[in-house]
Legacy VTK file of the C-alpha trace (Angstrom):
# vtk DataFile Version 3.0
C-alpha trace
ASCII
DATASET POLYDATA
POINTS 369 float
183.799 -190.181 174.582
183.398 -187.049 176.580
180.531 -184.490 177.490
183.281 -181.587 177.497
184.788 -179.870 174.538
183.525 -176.421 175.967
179.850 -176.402 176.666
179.366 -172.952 175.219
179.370 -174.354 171.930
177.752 -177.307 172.658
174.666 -175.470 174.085
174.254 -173.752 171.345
173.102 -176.977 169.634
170.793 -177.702 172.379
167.181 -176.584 171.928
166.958 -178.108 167.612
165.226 -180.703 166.872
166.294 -182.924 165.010
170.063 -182.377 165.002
169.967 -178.548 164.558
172.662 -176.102 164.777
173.503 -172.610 164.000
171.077 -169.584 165.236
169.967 -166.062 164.630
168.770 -164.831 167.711
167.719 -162.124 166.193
167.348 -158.515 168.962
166.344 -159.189 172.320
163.970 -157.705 174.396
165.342 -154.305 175.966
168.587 -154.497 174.141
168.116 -151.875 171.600
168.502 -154.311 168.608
171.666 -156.055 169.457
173.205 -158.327 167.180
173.281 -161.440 169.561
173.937 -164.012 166.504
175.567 -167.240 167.160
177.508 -169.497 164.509
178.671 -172.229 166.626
177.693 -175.732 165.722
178.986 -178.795 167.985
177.317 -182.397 168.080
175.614 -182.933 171.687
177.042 -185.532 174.888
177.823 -188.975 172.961
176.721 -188.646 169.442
178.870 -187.282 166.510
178.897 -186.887 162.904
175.759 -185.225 163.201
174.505 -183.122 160.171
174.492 -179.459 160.845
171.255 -177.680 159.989
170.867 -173.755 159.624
167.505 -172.430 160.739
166.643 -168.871 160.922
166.467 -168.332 164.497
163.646 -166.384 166.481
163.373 -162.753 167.698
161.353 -161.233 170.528
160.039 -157.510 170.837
160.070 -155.248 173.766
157.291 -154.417 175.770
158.266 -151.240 176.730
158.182 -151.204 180.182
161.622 -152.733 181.392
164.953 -151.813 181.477
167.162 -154.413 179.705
170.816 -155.066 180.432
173.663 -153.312 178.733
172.764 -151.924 175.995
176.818 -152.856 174.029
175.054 -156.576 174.236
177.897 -158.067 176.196
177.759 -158.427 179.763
180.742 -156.795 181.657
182.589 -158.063 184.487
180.902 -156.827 187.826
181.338 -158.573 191.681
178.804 -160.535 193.081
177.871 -159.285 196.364
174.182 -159.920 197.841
173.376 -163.220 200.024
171.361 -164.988 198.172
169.064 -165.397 201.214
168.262 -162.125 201.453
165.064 -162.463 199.611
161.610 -162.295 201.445
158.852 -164.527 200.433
156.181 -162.973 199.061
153.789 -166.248 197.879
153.600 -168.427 201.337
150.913 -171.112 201.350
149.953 -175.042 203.092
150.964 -177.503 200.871
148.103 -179.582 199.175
147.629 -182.996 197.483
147.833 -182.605 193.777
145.860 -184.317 190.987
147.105 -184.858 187.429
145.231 -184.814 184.614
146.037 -186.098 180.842
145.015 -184.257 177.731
144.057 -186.737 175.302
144.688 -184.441 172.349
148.510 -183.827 172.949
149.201 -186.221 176.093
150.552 -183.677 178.188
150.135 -185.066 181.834
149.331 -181.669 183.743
149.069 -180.822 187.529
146.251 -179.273 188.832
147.762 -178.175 192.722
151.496 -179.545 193.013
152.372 -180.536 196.166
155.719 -179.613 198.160
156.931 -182.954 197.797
158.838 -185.262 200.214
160.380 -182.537 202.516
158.358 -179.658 203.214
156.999 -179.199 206.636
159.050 -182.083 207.772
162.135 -180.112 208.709
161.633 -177.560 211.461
163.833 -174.989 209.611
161.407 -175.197 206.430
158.457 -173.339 207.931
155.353 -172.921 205.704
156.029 -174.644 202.213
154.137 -172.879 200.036
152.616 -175.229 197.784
154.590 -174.950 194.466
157.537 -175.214 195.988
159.471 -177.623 197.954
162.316 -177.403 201.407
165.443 -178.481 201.137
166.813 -178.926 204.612
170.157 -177.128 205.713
172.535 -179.941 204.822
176.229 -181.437 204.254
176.424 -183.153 200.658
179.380 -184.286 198.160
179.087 -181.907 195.077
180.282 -183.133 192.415
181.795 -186.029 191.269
185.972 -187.589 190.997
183.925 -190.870 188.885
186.151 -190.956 185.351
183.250 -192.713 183.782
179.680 -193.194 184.565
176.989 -195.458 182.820
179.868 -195.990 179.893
180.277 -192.616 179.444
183.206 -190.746 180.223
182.449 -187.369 182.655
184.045 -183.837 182.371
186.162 -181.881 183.946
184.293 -179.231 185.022
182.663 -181.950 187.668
185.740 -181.789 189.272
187.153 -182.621 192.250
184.179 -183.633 194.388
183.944 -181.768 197.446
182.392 -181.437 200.714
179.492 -178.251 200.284
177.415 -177.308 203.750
174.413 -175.153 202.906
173.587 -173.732 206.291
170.164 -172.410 205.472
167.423 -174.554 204.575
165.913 -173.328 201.080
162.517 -173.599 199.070
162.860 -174.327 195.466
160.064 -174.032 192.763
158.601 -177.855 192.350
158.402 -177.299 188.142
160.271 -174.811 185.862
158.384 -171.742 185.066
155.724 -171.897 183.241
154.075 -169.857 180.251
151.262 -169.354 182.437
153.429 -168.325 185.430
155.496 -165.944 183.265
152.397 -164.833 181.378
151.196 -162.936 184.212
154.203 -161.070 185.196
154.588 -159.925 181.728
150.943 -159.004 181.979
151.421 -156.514 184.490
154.216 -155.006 182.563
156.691 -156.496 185.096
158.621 -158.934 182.831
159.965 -158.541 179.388
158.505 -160.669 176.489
160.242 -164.003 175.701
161.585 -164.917 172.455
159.475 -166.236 169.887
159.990 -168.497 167.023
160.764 -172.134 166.495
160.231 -174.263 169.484
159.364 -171.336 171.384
156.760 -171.712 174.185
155.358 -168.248 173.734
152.100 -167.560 172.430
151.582 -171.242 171.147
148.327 -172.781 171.904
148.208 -175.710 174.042
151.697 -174.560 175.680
150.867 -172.963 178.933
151.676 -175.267 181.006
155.153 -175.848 179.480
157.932 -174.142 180.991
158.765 -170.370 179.377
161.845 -170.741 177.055
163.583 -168.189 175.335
164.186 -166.184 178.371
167.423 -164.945 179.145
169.668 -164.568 182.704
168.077 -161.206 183.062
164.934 -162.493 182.515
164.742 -164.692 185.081
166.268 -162.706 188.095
163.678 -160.232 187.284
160.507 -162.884 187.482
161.732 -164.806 190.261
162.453 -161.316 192.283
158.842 -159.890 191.403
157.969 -163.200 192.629
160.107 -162.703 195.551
162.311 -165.133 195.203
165.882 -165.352 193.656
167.931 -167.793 191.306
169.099 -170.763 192.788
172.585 -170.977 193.283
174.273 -173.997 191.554
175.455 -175.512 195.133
171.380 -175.239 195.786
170.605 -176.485 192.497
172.845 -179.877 192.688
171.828 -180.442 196.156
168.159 -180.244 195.038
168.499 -182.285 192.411
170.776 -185.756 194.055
170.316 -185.272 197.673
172.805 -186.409 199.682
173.091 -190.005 198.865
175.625 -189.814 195.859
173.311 -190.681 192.929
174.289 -189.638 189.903
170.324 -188.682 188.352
167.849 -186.846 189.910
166.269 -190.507 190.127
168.779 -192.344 191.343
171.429 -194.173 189.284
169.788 -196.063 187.460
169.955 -194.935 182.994
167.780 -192.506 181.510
164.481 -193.407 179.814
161.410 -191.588 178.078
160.026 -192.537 181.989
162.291 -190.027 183.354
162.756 -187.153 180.640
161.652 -185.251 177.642
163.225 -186.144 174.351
162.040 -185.920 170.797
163.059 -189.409 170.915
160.206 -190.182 173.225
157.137 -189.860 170.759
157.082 -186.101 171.909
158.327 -182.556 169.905
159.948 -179.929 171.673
159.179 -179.169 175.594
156.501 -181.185 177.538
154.248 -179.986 180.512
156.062 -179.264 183.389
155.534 -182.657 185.998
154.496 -185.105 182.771
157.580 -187.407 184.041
157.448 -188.143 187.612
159.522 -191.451 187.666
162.405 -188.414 187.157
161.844 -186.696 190.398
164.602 -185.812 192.396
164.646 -186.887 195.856
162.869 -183.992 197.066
159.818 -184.256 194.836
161.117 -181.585 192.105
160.145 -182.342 188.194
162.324 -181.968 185.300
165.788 -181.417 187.266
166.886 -184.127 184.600
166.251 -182.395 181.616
163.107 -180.487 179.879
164.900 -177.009 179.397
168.153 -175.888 181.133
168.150 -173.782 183.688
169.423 -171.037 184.789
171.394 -170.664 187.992
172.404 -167.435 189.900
176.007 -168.201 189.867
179.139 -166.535 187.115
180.505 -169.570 185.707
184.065 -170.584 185.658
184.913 -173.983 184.612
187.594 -174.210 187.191
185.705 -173.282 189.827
185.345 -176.184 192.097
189.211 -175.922 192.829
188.733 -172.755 194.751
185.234 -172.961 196.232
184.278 -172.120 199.748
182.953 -175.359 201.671
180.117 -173.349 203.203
177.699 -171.822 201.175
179.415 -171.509 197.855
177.546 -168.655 195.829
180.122 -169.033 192.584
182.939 -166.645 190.865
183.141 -163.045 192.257
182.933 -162.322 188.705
182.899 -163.370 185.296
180.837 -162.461 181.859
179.026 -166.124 181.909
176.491 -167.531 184.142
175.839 -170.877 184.872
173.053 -172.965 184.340
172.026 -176.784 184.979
169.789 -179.147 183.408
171.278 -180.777 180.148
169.344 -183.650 179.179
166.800 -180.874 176.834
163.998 -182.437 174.872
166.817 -182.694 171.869
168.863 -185.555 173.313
167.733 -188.703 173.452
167.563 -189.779 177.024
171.815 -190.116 178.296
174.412 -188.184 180.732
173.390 -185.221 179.921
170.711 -185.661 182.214
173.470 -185.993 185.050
172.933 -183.956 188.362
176.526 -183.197 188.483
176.919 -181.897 185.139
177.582 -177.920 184.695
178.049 -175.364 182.535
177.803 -171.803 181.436
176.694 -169.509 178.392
175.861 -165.948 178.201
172.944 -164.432 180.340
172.194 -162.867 176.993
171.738 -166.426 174.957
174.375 -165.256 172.743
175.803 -168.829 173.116
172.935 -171.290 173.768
170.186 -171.868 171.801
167.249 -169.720 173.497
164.611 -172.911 173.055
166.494 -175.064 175.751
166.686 -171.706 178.278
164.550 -171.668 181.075
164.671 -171.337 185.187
162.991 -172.256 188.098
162.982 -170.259 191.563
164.728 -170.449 195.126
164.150 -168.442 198.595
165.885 -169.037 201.886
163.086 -170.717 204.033
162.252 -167.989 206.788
LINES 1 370
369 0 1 2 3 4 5 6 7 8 9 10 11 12 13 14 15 16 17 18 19 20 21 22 23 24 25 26 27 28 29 30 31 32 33 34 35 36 37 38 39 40 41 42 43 44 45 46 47 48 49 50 51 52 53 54 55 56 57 58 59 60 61 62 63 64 65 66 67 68 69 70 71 72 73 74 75 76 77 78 79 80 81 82 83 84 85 86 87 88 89 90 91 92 93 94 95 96 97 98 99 100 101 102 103 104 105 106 107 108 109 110 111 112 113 114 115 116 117 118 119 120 121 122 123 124 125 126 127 128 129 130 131 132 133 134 135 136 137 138 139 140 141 142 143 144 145 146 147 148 149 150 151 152 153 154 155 156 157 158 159 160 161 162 163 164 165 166 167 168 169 170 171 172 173 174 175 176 177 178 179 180 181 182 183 184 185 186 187 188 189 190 191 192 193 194 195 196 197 198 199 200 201 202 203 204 205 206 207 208 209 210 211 212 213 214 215 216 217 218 219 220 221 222 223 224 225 226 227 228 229 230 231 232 233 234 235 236 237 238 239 240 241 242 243 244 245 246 247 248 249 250 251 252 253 254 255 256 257 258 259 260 261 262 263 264 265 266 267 268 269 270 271 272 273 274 275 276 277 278 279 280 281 282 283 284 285 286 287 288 289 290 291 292 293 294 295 296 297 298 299 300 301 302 303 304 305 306 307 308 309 310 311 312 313 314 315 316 317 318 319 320 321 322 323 324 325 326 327 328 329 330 331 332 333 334 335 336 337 338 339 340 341 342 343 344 345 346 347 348 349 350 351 352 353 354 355 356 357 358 359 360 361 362 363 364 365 366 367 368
């Protein structure tokens, strides 16, 4: 059985519960009341005959005070230019031993001060970690994967070929996904534009904060992560955050999926949890959630094909393209499986007209200075 079949659709099943399908998005923040409605269905990695369910799908309002993206609601074909390590820091810090704390009411497992995990400071190109974020050294690493089938479970194209990917600059990469919190104050200052809301939504729902902000689209992100000054991680960044150099196959290691490692429904929980709750599903570099809480959104156009043409140094994806890619499969709707595979990739629409906006979310990179 295969993960393929075109991930656009199958994204678009990915943030209901409860074997949900079809969504209204409903206008978008900044886009002048677009129709950005989406009627495909598809059953998620490994499980079929799954009942479709219609649900009216959430909406979002606009602020005011940004600028959204095109305004004809579909994103036109433009060449990617900037080095991603351009960005400045703006938030530089000492990391600092964290303590977690359980709330007994919901069992979210929160984390009061995060440290940078395994790598930072350890490196001489990582400088000054800040604390809520981690270095990945400047390394050599085998992206993707030329496996058939992994854990039983056949992989997909789009993994393929493996290949040999040098990232010359070491990197800092946010240790959680955005918050609520985070994005709360951004959007505050009349920075960022307001989320969607609706159905497992994070947005405005007590008790959420420290979950990570769904519901926000490409644009979205770029825009918080550069007020944050930062950038998008590119999806060479992302997969070499996420396995390390060793091969593995999970952020973890090899070893199969479990409620221990990530969010599921499945797992006595509903929707998102707080950001860190699973640490047994760090990646090698300390970083939560790189197997699956929401999916994340990566700098990168997306072309399935991609991998066949990319550059060996510093890949930074298509030149152009109408799709971006993201990372991060194994959402809080699966129960744990391969979609929570570190070499598993796909694309949707930077406006969510493809993917369901509950499972869309980001974290943050910057080039180390």
């Amino acid at each position: 059985m295969t993960l393929s079949h075109r991930f656009p659709v199958l994204l678009c099943y990915l943030a209901l519960s409860a074997c949900q399908a079809t969504v209204n998005l409903g206008p978008l923040s900044g886009t002048d009341g677009m129709d950005t409605s989406d009627s495909s269905t598809a059953d998620p990695p490994g499980t079929t005959g799954m009942t479709d369910l219609t649900t009216e799908g959430p909406s979002s309002s606009d602020p005011g005070t940004t600028t959204g993206p095109d305004p004809s609601g579909t994103e036109t074909s433009e060449t990617s230019t900037g080095d991603p390590g351009e960005t400045t820091a703006s938030d530089t810090g000492s990391a600092s031993e964290g303590t977690s704390t359980t709330d007994t009411t919901t069992g979210d497992t929160t984390t009061d001060t995060i440290t940078s995990g395994t790598t930072g400071g350890v490196d001489p190109g990582c400088g000054d970690v800040p604390a809520d974020m981690a270095c990945v050294p400047a390394n050599t690493f085998e992206m993707g994967t030329n496996l058939a089938m992994f854990g039983g479970w056949q992989t997909d194209p789009t993994e393929k070929p493996a290949h040999t990917v040098t990232i010359t600059k070491s990197y800092w990469i946010d240790l959680t996904e955005v918050t609520v919190e985070d994005y709360s104050v951004c959007w505050a200052l009349k920075v960022c534009e307001l989320p969607m809301q609706g159905p497992n939504l994070n947005w405005g729902v007590a008790g959420k904060e420290k979950h990570p902000a769904n519901g926000i689209n490409w644009y979205q992100a770029k825009k918080y992560c550069e007020w944050k000054g930062k950038r998008l991680p590119t999806e060479a960044e992302w997969e070499l955050a996420a396995r390390g150099d060793d091969g593995r196959m999970y952020p973890w290691g090899d070893e199969p999926p479990t409620c221990d490692h990530v969010a599921s429904n499945d797992c006595g929980t509903t929707g998102t949890v707080a950001v860190g709750s699973k640490p047994l599903g760090d990646s090698p570099y300390g970083l939560h959630d790189m197997g699956g809480n929401v999916v994340e959104w990566c700098a990168d156009y997306y072309k399935e094909d991609y991998y066949y043409q990319s550059p060996a140094v510093d890949p930074m994806g298509p030149v152009d393209g109408t799709r971006r890619s993201a990372r991060s499969f194994g959402t809080f709707v699966y129960a744990p499986g391969p979609a929570s595979r570190a070499t598993l990739r796909s694309g949707a629409s930077p406006l969510l007209q493809d993917i369901n906006p509950a499972v869309a979310g980001f974290r943050c990179a910057q080039t180390a200075p």
